[in-house]
Residue, then its C-alpha position, 0 to 999 in steps of 0.5 A: x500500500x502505497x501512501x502519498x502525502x503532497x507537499x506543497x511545492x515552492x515556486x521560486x521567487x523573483x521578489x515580485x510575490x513577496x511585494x505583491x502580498x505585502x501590497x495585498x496586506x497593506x491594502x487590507x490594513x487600510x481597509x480595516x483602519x478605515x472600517x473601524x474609523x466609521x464604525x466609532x463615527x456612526x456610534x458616536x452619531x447614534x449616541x447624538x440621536x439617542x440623546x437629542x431624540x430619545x430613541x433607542x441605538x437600534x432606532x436610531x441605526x435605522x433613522x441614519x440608515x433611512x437618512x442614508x438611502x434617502x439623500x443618497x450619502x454615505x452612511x459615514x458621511x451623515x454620521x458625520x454631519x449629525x456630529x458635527x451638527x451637534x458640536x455646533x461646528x455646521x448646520x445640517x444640510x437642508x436635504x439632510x435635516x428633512x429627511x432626519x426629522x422624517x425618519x424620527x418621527x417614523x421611528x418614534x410612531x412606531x415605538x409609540x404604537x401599541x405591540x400587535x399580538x401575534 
């Protein structure tokens, strides 16, 4: 009975292949800096929408996901502008203000409603 096990063979390496893979990690790296810099922007807005409108963090998730879809900006970049807003540092912009206040008062209709049996 005959058993193979297959090693791996190793091709030889011209230094291109160590280049392309530290490219390919540097890539990534960024990727997730800039994941986890937009995760802490969008929390910090959440809080932002928590106090301002007491409504609950999931809530508001979706009224900056709405306000998102709605003006066609970025989530990160509505995140943002309602941080902004709430250090005084700019205004809302119109489109943005409107379509906040919308979403709130969905948001807020649909905690106020009675639970629906199932």
């Amino acid at each position: 009975m005959t058993t193979s096990s297959r090693v791996p063979r190793r091709l030889p390496d011209d230094g291109t292949r160590n280049a392309v893979a530290a490219g390919c990690l540097e890539q990534e790296n960024a990727q997730l800096r800039r994941a986890v810099v937009s995760h802490a922007t969008v929390d910090q807005a959440l809080g932002v929408l928590v106090a301002v409108h007491r409504i609950a963090p999931a809530a508001g998730f979706g009224v900056l996901r709405e306000v998102s879809q709605h003006t066609n900006i970025k989530l990160h970049t509505v995140a943002e502008m309602v941080i902004d807003w709430a250090l005084g540092q700019q205004p809302l912009p119109e489109t943005v203000e409107r379509e906040l206040d919308r979403a709130v008062q969905r948001c807020s209709r649909q905690e106020d409603a009675p639970d629906r049996p199932q």
